[in-house]
PASEBA-1860 file (N, C-alpha, C; in nm, 3 decimals):
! residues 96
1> XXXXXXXX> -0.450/2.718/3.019/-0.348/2.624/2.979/-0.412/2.501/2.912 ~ -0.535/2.472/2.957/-0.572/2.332/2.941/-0.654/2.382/2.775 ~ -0.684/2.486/2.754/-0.754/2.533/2.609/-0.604/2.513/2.500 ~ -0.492/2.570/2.541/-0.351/2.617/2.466/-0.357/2.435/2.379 ~ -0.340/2.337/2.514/-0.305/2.230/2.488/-0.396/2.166/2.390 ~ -0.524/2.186/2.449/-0.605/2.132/2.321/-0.623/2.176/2.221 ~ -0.574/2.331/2.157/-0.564/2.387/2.048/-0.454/2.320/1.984 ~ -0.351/2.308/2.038/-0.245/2.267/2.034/-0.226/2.119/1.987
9> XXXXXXXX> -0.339/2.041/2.024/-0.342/1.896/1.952/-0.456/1.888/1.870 ~ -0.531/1.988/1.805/-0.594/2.003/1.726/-0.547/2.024/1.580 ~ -0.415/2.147/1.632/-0.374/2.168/1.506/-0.276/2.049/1.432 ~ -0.208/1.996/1.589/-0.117/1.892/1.484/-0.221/1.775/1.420 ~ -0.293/1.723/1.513/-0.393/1.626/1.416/-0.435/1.652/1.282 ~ -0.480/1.764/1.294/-0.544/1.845/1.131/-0.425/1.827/1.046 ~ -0.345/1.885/1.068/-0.179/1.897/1.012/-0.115/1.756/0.944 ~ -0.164/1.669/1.012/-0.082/1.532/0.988/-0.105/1.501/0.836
17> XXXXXXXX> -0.180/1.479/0.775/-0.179/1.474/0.629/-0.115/1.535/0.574 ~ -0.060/1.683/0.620/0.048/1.741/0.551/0.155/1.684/0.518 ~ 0.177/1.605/0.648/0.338/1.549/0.667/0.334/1.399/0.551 ~ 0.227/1.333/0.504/0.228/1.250/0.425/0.249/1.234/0.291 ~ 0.288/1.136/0.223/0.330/1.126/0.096/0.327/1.029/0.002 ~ 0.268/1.030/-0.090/0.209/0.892/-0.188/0.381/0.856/-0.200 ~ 0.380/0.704/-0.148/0.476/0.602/-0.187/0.453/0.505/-0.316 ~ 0.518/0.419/-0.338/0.545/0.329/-0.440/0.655/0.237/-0.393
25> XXXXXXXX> 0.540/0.108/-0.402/0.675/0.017/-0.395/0.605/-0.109/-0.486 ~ 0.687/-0.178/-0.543/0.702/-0.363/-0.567/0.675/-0.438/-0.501 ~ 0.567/-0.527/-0.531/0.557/-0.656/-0.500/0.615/-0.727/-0.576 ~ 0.722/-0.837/-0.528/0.692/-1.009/-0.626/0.564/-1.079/-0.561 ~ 0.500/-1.065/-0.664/0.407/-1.195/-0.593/0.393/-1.327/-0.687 ~ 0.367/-1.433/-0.581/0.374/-1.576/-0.575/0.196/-1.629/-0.631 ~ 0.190/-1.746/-0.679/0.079/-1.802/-0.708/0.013/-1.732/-0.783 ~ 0.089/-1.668/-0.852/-0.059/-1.612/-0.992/-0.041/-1.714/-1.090
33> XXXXXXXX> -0.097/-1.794/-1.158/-0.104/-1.879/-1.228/-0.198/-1.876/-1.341 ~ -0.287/-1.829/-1.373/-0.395/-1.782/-1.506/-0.407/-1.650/-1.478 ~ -0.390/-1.629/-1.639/-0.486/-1.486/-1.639/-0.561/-1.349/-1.527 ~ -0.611/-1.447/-1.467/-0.746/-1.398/-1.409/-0.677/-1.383/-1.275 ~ -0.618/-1.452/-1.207/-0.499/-1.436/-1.125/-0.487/-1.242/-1.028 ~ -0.440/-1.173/-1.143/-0.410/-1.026/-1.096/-0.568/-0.934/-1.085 ~ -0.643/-0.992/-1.141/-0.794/-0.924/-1.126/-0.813/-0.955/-0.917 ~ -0.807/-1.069/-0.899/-0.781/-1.093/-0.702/-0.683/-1.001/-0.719
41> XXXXXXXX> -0.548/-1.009/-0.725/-0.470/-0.930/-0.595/-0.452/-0.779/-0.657 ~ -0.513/-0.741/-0.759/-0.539/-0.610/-0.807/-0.674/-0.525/-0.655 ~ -0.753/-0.618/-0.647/-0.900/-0.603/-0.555/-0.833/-0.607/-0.399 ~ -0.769/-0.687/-0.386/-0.703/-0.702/-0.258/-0.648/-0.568/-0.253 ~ -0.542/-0.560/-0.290/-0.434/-0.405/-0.304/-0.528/-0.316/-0.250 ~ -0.653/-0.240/-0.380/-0.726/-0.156/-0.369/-0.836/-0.146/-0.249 ~ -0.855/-0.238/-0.192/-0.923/-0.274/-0.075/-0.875/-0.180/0.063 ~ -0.707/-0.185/0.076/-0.622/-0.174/0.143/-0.632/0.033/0.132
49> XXXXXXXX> -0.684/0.059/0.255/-0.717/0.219/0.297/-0.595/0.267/0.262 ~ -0.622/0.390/0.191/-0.476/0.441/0.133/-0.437/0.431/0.006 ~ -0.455/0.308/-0.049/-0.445/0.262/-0.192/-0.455/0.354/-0.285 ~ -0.381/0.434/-0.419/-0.474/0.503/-0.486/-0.424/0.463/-0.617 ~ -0.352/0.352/-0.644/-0.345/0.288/-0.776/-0.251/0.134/-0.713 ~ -0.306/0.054/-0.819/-0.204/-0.063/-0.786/-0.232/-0.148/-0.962 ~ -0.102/-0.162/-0.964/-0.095/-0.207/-1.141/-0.053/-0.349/-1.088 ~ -0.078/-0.469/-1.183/-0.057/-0.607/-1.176/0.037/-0.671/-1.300
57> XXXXXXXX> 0.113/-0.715/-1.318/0.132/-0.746/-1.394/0.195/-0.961/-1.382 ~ 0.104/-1.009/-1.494/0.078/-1.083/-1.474/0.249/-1.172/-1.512 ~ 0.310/-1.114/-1.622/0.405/-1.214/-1.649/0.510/-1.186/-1.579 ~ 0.515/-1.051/-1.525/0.606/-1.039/-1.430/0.584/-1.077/-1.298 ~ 0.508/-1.092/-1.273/0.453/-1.158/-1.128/0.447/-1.069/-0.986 ~ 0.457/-0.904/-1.026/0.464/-0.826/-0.995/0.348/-0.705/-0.956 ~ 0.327/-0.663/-0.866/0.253/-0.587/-0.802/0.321/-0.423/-0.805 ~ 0.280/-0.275/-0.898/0.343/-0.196/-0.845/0.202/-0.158/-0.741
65> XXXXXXXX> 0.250/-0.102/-0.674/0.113/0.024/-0.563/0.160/0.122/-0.516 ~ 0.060/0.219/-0.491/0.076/0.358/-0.502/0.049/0.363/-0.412 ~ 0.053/0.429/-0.256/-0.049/0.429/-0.157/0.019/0.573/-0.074 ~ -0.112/0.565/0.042/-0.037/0.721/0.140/-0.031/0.652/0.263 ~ 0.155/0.667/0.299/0.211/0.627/0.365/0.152/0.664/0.515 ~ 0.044/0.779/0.497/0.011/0.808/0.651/-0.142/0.694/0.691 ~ -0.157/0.641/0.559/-0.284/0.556/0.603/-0.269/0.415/0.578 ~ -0.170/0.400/0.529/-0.111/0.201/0.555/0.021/0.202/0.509
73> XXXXXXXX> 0.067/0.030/0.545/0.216/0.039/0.506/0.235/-0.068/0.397 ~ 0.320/-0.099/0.385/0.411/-0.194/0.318/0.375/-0.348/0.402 ~ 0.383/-0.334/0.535/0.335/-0.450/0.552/0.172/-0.500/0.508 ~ 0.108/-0.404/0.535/-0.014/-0.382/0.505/-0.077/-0.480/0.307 ~ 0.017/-0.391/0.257/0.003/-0.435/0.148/0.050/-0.604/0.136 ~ 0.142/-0.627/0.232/0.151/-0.793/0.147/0.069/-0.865/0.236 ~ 0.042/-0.834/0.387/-0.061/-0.913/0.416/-0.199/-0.963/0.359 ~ -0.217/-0.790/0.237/-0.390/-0.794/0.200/-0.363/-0.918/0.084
81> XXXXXXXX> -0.227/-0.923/-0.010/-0.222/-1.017/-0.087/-0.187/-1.155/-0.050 ~ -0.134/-1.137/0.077/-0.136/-1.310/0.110/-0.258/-1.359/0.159 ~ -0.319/-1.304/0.241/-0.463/-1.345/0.299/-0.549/-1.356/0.141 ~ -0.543/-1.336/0.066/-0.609/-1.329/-0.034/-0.566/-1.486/-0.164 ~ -0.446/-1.518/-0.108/-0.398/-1.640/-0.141/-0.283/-1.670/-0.248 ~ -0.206/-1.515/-0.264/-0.103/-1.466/-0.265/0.006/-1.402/-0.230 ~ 0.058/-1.519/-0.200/0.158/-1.419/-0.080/0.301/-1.343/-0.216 ~ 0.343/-1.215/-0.098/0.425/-1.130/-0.202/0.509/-1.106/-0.075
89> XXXXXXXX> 0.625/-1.033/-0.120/0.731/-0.970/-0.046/0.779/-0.884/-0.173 ~ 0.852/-0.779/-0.066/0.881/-0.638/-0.143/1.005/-0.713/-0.218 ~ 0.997/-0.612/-0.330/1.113/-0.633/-0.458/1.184/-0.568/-0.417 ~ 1.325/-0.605/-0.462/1.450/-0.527/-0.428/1.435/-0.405/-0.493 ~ 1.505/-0.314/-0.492/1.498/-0.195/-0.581/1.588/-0.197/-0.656 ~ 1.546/-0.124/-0.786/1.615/-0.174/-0.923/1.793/-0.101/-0.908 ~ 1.859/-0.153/-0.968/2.006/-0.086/-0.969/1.999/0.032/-1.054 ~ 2.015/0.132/-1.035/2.030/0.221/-1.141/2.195/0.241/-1.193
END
């Protein structure tokens, strides 16, 4: 019994990446002010385990990121840009 069980939490551990899925969400972010601005919270983003794209855009003041939801979150992401000296909160989602 005690082998079943540990086979048994072997396979779901292994398994768990299955169940995951590259997300996308919006940042607004705050305090970008020059140029050079989205080069930081571009580094921040990508820093953040999971990350596997994050676009900046400077006049929009906007953060998109790509990440896998089984290895960070959403909170994750605006903490790495506020500690970094931009703080962001998620964008509404667009109206279609």
């Amino acid at each position: 019994m005690k082998h079943l069980l540990v086979a048994a939490t072997v396979l779901l551990l292994s398994t768990a990446s299955a169940w995951a899925a590259p997300k996308s969400t919006t940042l607004n972010v705050s305090n970008m002010t020059c140029a050079t601005c989205p080069i930081t919270v571009k580094q921040a983003l990508t820093r953040v385990k999971g990350v596997t794209r994050a676009v900046v855009d400077f006049d929009k003041k906007q953060a998109i990121v790509t990440f896998d939801d089984a290895q960070t979150t959403v909170a994750a992401l605006v903490k790495a840009t506020t500690d970094a000296g931009y703080p962001s909160t998620v964008a509404p989602a667009a109206k279609r």
